[in-house]
KEMIKE-182616 format. One record per residue: residue in one letter; x, z, y of N, C-alpha, C in turn. Coordinates in steps of 0.2 Angstrom, whole numbers, padded with zeros to 4 digits, always signed. Layout:
% residues N
AXZYXZYXZY/...
% end
This chain:
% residues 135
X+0575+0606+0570+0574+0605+0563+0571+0598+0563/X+0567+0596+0567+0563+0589+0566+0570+0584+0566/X+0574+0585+0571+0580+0580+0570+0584+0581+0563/X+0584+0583+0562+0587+0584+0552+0581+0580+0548/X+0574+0580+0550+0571+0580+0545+0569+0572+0547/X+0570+0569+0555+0572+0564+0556+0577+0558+0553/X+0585+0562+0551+0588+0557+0550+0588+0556+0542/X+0586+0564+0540+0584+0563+0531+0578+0556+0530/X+0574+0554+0534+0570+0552+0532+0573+0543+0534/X+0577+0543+0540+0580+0537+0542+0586+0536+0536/X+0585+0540+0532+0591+0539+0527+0588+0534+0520/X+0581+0532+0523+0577+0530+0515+0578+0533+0509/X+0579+0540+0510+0579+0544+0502+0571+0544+0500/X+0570+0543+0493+0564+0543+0489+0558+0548+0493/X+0558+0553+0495+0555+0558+0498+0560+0564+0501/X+0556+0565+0509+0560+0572+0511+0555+0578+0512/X+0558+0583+0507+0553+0589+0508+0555+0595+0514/X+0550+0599+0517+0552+0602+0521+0549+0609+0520/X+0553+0615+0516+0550+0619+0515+0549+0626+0519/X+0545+0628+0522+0543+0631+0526+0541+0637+0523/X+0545+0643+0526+0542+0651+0524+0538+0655+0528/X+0542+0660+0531+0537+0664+0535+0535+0661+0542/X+0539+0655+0546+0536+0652+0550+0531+0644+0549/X+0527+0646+0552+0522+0638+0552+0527+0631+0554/X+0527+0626+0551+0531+0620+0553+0525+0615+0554/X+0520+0617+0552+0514+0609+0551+0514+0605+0558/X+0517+0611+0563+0516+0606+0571+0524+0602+0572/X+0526+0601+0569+0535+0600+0570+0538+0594+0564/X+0536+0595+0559+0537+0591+0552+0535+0584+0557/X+0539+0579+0555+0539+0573+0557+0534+0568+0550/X+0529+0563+0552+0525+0560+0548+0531+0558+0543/X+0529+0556+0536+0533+0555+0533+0536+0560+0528/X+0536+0566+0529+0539+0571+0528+0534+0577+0522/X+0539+0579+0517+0533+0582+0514+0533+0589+0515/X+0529+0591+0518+0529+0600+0520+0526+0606+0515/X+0530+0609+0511+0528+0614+0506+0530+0622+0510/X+0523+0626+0507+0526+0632+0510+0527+0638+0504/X+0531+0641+0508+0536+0645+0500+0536+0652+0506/X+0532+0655+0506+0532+0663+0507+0537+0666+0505/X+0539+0666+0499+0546+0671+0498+0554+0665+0497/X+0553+0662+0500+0559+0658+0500+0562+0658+0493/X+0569+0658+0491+0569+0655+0485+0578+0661+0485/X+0578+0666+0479+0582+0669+0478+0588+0666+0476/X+0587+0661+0472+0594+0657+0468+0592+0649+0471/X+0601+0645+0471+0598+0637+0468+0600+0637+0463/X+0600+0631+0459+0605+0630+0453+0610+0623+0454/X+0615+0623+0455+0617+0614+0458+0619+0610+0454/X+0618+0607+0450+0621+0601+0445+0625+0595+0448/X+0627+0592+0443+0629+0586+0444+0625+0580+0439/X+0623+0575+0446+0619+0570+0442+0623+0563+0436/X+0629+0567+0435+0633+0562+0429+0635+0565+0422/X+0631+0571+0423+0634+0571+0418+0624+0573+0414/X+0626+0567+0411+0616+0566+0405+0617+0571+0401/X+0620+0571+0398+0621+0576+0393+0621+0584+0391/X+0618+0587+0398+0618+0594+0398+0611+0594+0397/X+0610+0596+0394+0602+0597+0391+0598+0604+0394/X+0590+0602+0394+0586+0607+0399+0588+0613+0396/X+0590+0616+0392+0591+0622+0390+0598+0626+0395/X+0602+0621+0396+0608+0625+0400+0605+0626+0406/X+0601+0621+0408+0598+0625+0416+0594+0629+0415/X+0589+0630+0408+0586+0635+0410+0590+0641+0408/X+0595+0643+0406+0600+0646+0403+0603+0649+0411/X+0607+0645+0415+0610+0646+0421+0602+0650+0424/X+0600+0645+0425+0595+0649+0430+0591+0658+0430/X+0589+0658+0423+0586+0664+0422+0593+0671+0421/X+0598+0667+0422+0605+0673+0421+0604+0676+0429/X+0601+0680+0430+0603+0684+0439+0609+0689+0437/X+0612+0692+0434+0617+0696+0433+0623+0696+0436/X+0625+0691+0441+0628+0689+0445+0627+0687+0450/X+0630+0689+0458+0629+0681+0462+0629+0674+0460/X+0635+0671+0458+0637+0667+0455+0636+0666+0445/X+0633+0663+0442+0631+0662+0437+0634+0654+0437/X+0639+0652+0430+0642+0645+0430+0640+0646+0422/X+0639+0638+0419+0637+0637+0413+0645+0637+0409/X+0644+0640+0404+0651+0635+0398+0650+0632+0394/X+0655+0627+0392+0652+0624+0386+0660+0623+0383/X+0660+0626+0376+0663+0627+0373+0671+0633+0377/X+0669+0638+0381+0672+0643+0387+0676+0638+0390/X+0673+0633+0391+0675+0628+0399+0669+0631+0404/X+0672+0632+0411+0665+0633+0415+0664+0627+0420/X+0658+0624+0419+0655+0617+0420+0648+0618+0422/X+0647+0613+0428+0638+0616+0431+0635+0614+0425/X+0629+0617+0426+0624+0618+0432+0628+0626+0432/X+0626+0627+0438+0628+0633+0442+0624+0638+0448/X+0621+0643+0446+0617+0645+0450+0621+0649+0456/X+0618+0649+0461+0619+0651+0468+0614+0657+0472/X+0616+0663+0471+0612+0667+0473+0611+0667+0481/X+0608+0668+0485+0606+0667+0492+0610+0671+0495/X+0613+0677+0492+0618+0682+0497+0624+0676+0496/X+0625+0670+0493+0632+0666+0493+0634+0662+0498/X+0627+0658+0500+0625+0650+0501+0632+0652+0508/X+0630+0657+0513+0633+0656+0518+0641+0656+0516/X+0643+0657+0510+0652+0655+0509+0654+0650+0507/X+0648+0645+0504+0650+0640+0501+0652+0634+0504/X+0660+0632+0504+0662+0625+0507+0658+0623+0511/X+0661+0619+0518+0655+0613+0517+0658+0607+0517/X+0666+0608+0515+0669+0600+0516+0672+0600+0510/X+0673+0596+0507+0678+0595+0501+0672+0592+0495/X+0676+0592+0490+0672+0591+0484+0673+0597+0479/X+0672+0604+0482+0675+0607+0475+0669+0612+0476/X+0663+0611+0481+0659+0617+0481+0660+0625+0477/X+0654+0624+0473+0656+0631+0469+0663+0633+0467/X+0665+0629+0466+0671+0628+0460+0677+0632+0465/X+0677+0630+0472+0681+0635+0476+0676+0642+0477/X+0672+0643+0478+0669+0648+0480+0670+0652+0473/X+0670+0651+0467+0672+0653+0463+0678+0658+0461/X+0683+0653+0464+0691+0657+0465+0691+0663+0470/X+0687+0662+0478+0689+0665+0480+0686+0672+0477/X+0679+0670+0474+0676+0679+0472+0675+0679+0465/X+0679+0679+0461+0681+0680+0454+0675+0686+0452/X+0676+0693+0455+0671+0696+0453+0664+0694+0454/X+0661+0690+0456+0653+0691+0461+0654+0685+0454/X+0657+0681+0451+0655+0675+0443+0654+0679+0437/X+0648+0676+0434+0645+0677+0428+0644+0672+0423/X+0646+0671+0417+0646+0665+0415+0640+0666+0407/X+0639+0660+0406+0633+0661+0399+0635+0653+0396/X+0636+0654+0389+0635+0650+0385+0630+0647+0384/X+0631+0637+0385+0626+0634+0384+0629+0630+0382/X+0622+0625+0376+0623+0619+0371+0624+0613+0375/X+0627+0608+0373+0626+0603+0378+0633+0599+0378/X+0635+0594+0380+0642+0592+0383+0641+0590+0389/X+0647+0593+0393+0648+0591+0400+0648+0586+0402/X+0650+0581+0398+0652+0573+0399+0652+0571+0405/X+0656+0569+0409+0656+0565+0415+0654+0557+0412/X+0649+0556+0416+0647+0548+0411+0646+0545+0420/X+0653+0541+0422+0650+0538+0427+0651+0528+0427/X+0655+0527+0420+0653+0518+0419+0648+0518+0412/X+0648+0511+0411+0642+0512+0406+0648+0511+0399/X+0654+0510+0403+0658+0512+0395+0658+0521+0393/X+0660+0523+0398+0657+0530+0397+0653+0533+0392/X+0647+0530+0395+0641+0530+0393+0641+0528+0383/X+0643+0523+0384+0646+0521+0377+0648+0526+0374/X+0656+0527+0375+0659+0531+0373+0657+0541+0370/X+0650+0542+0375+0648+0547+0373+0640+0546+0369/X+0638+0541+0369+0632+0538+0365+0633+0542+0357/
% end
């Protein structure tokens, strides 16, 4: 673990958090490192994508509070577009190479997706004409 928690920190990201549940890490956490403890670990994630600004706090908090599914994806206008909640019985199906994460683990388990409508536009905004263009 401290090797992970090693090269996260060698990677100059803003902060590396280390969240630690039923076992103790405070002897193991590498200086540098933020250690938070989470007794019941965490039933869902929710994963977004950081390009699209215009999905407002309400679709996450929409996504997130849906447990109805393992899989929960937002729509916006019945298109399905993150944020996208991740129940814990999934994490271990999910890709680890490609760039389609959910979006393949989706297809394979058509029944375990639940979907909820949310306000917002998906906008992929990754130039600042982009940006423009949905201003």
């Amino acid at each position: 673990m401290s090797w992970a928690v090693d090269h996260a920190l060698g990677a100059g990201l803003d902060e590396a958090i280390v969240i630690e549940g039923a076992a103790d890490l405070s002897q193991v956490v590498p200086e540098g490192a933020t250690l938070l403890h989470n007794p019941q670990g965490h039933a869902a994630a929710v994963v977004g994508l950081g390009d699209q600004p215009l999905v407002p706090a309400e679709a996450w908090r929409r996504v997130a509070e849906d447990a109805t599914r393992p899989i929960v994806t937002a729509t916006f206008g019945g298109e399905r577009r993150p944020p996208v909640r991740l129940a814990r019985e999934v994490w271990a199906s999910l890709p680890v190479t490609g760039d389609e994460g959910a979006r393949a683990l989706m297809r394979r388990r058509p029944h375990d997706v639940g979907e909820v409508a949310c306000p917002g536009e998906p906008a992929d905004v990754d130039t600042l004409e982009d940006l423009t263009r949905w201003s």
